[in-house]
Kinemage of the C-alpha trace (Angstrom):
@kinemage 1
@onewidth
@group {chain A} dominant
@subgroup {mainchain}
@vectorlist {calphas} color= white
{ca unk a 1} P -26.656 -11.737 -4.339
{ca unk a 2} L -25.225 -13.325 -7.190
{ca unk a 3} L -21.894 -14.935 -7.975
{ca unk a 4} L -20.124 -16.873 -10.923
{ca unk a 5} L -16.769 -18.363 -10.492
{ca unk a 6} L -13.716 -20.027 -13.053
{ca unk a 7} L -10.707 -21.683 -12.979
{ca unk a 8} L -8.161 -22.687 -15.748
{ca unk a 9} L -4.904 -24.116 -15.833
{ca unk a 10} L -3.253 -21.119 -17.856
{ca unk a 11} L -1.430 -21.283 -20.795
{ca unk a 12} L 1.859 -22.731 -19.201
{ca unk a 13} L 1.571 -24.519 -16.591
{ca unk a 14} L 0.914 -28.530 -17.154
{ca unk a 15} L -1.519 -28.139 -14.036
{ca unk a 16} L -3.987 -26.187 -11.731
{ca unk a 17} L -2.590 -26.100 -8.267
{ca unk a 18} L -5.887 -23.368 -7.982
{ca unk a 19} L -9.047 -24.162 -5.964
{ca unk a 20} L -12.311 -22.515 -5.062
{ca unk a 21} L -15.113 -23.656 -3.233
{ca unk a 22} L -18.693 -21.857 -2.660
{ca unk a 23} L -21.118 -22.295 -0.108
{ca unk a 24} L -23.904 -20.342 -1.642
{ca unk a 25} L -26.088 -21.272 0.935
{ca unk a 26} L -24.340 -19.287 4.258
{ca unk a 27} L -22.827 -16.903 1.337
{ca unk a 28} L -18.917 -17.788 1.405
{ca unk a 29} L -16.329 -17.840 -0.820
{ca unk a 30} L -12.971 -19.547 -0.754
{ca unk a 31} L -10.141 -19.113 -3.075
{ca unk a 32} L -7.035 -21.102 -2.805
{ca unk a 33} L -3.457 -20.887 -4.668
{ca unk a 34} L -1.278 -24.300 -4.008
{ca unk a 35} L 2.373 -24.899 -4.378
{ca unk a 36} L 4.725 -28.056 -4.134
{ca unk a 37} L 5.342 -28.487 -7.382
{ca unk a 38} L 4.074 -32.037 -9.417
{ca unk a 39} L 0.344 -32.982 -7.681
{ca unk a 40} L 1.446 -31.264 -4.182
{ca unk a 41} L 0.176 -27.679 -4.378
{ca unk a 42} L -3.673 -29.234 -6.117
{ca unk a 43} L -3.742 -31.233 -2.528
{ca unk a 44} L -2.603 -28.273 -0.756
{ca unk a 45} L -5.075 -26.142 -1.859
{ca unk a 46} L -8.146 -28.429 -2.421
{ca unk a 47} L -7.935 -29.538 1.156
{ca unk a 48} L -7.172 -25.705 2.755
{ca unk a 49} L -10.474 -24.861 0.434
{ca unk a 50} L -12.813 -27.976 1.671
{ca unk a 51} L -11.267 -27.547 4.954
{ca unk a 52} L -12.537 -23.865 5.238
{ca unk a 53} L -16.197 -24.897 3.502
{ca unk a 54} L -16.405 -27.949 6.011
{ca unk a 55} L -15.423 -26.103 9.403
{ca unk a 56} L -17.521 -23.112 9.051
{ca unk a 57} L -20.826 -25.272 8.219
{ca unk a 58} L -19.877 -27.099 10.943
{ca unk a 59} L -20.158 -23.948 13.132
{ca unk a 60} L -23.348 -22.745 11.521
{ca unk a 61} L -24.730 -25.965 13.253
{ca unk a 62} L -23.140 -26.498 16.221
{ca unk a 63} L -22.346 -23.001 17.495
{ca unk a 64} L -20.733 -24.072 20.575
{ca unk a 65} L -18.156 -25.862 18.261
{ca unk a 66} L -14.777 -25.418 19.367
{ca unk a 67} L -12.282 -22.827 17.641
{ca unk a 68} L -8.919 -23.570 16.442
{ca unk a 69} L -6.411 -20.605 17.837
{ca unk a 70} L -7.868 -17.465 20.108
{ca unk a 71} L -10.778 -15.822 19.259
{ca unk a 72} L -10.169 -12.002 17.778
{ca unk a 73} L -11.162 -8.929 19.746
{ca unk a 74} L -13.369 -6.508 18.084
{ca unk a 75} L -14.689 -8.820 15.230
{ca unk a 76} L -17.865 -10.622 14.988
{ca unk a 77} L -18.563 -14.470 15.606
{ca unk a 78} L -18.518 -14.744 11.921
{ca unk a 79} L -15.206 -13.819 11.461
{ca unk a 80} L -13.746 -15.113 14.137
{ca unk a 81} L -15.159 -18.662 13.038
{ca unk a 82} L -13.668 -17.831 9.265
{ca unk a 83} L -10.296 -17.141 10.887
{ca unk a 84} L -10.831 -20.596 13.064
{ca unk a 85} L -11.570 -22.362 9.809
{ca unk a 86} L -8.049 -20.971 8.010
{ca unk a 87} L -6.176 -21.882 10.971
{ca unk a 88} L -7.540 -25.383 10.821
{ca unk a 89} L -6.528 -25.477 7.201
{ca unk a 90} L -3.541 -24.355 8.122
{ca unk a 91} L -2.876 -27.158 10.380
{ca unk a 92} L -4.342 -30.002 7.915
{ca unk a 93} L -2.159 -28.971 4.946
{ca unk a 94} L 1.004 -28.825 7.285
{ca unk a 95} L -0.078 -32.726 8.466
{ca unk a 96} L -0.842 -33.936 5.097
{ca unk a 97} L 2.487 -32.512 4.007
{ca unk a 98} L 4.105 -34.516 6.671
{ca unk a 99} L 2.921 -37.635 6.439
{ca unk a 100} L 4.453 -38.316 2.413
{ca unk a 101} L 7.780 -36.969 2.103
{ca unk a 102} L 6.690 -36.260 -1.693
{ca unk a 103} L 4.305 -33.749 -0.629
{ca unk a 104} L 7.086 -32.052 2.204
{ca unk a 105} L 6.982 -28.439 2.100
{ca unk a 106} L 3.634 -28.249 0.030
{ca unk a 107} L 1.418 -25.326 0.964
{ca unk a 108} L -1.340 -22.589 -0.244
{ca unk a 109} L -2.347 -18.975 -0.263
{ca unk a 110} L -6.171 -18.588 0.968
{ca unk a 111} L -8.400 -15.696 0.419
{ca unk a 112} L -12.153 -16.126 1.974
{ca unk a 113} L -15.263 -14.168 2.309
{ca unk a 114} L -17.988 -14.574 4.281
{ca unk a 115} L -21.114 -11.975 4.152
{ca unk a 116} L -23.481 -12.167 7.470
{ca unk a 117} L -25.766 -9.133 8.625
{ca unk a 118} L -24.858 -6.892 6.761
{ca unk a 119} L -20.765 -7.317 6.516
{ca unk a 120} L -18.343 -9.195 5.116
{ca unk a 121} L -15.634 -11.149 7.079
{ca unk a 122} L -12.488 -11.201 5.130
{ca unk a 123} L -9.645 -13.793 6.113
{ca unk a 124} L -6.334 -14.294 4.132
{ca unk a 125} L -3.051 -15.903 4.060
{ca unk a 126} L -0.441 -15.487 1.085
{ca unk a 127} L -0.575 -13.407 -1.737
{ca unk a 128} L -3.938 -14.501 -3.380
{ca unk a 129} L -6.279 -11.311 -3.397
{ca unk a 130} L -9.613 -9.731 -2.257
{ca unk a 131} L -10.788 -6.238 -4.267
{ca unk a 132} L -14.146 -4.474 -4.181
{ca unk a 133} L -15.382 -2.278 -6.301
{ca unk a 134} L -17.842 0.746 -5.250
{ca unk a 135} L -19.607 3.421 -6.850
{ca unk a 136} L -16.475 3.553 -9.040
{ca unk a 137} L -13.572 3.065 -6.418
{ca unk a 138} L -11.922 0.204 -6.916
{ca unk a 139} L -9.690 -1.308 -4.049
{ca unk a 140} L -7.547 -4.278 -2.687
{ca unk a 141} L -8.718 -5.056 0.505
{ca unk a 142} L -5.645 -7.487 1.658
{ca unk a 143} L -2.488 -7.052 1.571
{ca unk a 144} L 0.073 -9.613 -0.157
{ca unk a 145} L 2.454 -11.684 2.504
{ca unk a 146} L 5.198 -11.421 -0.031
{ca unk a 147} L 8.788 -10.740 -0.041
{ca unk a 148} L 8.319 -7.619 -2.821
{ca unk a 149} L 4.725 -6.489 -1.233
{ca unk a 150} L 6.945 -5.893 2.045
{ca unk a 151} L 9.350 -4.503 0.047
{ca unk a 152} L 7.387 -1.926 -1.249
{ca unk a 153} L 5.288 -1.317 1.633
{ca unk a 154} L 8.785 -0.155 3.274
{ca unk a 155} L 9.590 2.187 0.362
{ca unk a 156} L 12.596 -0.357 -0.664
{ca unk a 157} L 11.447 -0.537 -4.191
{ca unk a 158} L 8.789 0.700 -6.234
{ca unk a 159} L 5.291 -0.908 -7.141
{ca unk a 160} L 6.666 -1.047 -11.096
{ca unk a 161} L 10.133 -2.605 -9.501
{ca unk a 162} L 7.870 -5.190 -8.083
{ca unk a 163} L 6.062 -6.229 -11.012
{ca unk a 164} L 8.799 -7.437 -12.884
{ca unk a 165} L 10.911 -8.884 -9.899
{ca unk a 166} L 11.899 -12.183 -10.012
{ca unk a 167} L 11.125 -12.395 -6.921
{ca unk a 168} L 7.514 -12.207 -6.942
{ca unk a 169} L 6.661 -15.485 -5.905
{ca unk a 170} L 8.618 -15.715 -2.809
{ca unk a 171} L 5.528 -15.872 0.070
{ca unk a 172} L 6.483 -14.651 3.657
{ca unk a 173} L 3.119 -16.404 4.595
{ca unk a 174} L 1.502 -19.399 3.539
{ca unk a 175} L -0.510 -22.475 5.061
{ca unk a 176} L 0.929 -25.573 5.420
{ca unk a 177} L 4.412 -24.438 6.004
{ca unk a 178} L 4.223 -24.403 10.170
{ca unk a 179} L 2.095 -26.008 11.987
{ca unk a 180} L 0.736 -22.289 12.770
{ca unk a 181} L -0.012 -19.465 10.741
{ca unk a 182} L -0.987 -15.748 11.458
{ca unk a 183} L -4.496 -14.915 9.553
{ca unk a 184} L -4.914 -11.347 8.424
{ca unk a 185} L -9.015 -10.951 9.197
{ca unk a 186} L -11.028 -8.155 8.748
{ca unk a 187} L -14.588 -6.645 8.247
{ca unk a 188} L -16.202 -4.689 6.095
{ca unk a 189} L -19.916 -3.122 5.995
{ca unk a 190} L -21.451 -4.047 2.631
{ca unk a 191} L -23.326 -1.589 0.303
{ca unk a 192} L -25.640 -1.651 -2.278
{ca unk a 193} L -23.763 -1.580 -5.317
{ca unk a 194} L -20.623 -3.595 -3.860
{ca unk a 195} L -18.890 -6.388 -6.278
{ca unk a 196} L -16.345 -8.207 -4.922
{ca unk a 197} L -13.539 -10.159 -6.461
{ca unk a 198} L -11.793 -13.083 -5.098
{ca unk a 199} L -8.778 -14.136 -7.463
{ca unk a 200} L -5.244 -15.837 -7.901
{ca unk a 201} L -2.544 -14.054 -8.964
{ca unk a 202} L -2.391 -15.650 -11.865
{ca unk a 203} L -4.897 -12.682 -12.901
{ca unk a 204} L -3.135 -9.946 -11.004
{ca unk a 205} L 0.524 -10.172 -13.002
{ca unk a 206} L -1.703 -9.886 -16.809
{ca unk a 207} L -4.032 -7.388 -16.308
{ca unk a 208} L -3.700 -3.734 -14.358
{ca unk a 209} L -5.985 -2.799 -11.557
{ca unk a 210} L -7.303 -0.464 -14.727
{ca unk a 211} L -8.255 -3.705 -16.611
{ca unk a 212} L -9.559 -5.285 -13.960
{ca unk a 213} L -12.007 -2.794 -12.578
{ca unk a 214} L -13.392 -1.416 -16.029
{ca unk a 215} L -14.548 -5.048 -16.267
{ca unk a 216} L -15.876 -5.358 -13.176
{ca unk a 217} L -18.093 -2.022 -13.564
{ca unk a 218} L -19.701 -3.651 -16.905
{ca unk a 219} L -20.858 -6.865 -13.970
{ca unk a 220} L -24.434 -7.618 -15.317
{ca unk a 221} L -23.876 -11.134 -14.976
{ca unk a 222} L -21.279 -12.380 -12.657
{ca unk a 223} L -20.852 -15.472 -13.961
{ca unk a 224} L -20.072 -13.947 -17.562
{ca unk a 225} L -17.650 -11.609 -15.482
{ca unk a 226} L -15.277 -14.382 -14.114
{ca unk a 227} L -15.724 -15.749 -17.367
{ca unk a 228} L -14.455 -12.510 -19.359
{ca unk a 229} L -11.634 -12.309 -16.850
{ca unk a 230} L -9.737 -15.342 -16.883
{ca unk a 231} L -10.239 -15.562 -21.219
{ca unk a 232} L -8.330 -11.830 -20.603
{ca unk a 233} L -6.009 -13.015 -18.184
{ca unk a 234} L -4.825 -15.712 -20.669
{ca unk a 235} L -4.943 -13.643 -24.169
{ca unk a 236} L -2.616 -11.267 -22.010
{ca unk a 237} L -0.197 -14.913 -21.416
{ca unk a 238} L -1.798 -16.875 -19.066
{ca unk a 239} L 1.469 -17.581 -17.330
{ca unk a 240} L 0.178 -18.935 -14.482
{ca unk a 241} L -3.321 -21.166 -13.554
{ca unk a 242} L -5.916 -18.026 -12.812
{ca unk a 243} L -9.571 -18.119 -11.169
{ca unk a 244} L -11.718 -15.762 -10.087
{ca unk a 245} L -14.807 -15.513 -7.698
{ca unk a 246} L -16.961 -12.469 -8.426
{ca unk a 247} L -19.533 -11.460 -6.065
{ca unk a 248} L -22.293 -8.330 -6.969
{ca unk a 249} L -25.797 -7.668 -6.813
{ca unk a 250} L -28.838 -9.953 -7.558
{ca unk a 251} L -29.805 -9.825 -11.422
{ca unk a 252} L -33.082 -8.584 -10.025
{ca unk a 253} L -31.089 -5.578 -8.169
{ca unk a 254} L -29.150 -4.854 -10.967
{ca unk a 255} L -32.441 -4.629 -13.527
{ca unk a 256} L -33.756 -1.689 -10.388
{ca unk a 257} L -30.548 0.165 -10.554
{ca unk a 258} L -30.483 0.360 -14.328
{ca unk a 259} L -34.085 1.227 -14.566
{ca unk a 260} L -33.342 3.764 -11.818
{ca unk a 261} L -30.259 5.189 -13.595
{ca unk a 262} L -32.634 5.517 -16.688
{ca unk a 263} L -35.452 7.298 -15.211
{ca unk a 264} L -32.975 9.824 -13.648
{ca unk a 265} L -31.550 10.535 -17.258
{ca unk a 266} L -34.775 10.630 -18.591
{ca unk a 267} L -35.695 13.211 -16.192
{ca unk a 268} L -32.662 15.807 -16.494
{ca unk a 269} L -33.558 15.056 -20.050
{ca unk a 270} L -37.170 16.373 -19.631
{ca unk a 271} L -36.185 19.016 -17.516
């Protein structure tokens, strides 16, 4: 497995209220989008991302480590630990907003994935995003906590009406706002092939899913890939601070499947 990840402050914006954090070693991934406005929504989400990192370690070696809210029925240990670790988050960001009355009402969107035996947990909060691209399809895998997502998932207005409402970045769920939050968590088998994308939506309001995923089927490097999609996301306006975490196939897979996909032309060439 490979990954490459970038963040950048945008073309407008005077700051990056955008964190990541990798943990290369137990393979997750944690994206975070702040708000507060002046230094508040950097704290917000540095500390929901470190928080995440931190707690889930922490229950690598200590198993019988306590979790923070009721376990999930149906989901693995993994993901039931990710979904501890946002809800920790959750309640540091909503103390650390409380104890300076600069930082009141400061909070962050959180997208995390974890891959373990063969699946991927996937925990989210906010309107930060998770997509995955296989053998072509490309897909969102969460679904945005926002006043116009609901919206649209009720057939109120359209997904076009959306876009260019100025409501957009009105969140129905964040962490830090209440000292408790609802996690959306879910699990997904992984597949050769599979890249996944972590990002803000600083990249989802300049490029189309269309953009996005023609990009993300050229992945050779994914490094270069995060790299190619922020510079895009900013050429297009970089109105907001953008980062993206992409996730594919070892370089060393990748070389088999393109020598693979070459012998196979080769040989409805020959034949």
């Amino acid at each position: 497995m490979q990954f490459g990840a970038r963040t950048d402050m945008g073309r407008v914006r005077e700051n990056n209220e955008d964190s990541y954090r990798v943990a290369p070693e137990i393979n997750l991934f944690v994206l975070a989008d702040g708000m507060g406005g002046q230094a508040s929504g950097e704290v917000a989400s540095r500390l929901a991302a470190e928080t995440i990192i931190a707690h889930c370690r922490e229950g690598i070696a200590n198993p019988s480590l306590a979790q923070v809210g009721n376990p999930v029925d149906g989901v693995s240990d993994t993901s039931n630990r990710l979904a501890s670790a946002v809800r920790l988050a959750n309640r540091v960001v909503n103390e650390e907003a409380n104890k300076d009355e600069s930082r009141h009402g400061m909070g962050s969107t959180v997208v995390a994935v974890w891959f373990a035996g063969g699946r991927m947990s996937l925990a989210h909060v906010g309107d930060s995003r998770i997509y995955r691209l296989r053998g072509g399809e490309f897909e969102q895998l969460t679904q945005d906590h926002s006043f116009v997502a609901e919206q649209v998932r009720r057939g109120l207005i359209t997904e076009q009406e959306a876009s260019e409402s100025k409501m957009q970045s009105v969140l129905l769920r964040a962490l830090g706002i209440e000292p408790e939050v609802e996690v959306a968590l879910d699990e997904q088998l992984v597949m050769d092939g599979d890249v996944v994308l972590l990002c803000s939506d600083g990249l989802t309001r300049e490029l189309s899913n269309e953009q996005i995923a023609a990009v993300l089927g050229e992945t050779k490097d994914a490094k270069e890939t995060a790299d190619r999609l922020v510079d895009l996301a900013n050429r297009a306006g970089g109105g907001d601070n953008v980062t993206a975490i992409v996730i594919g196939p070892s370089r060393k897979r990748m070389g088999f499947l393109a020598r693979l996909a070459s012998w196979f032309e080769g040989s409805g060439a020959r034949s």
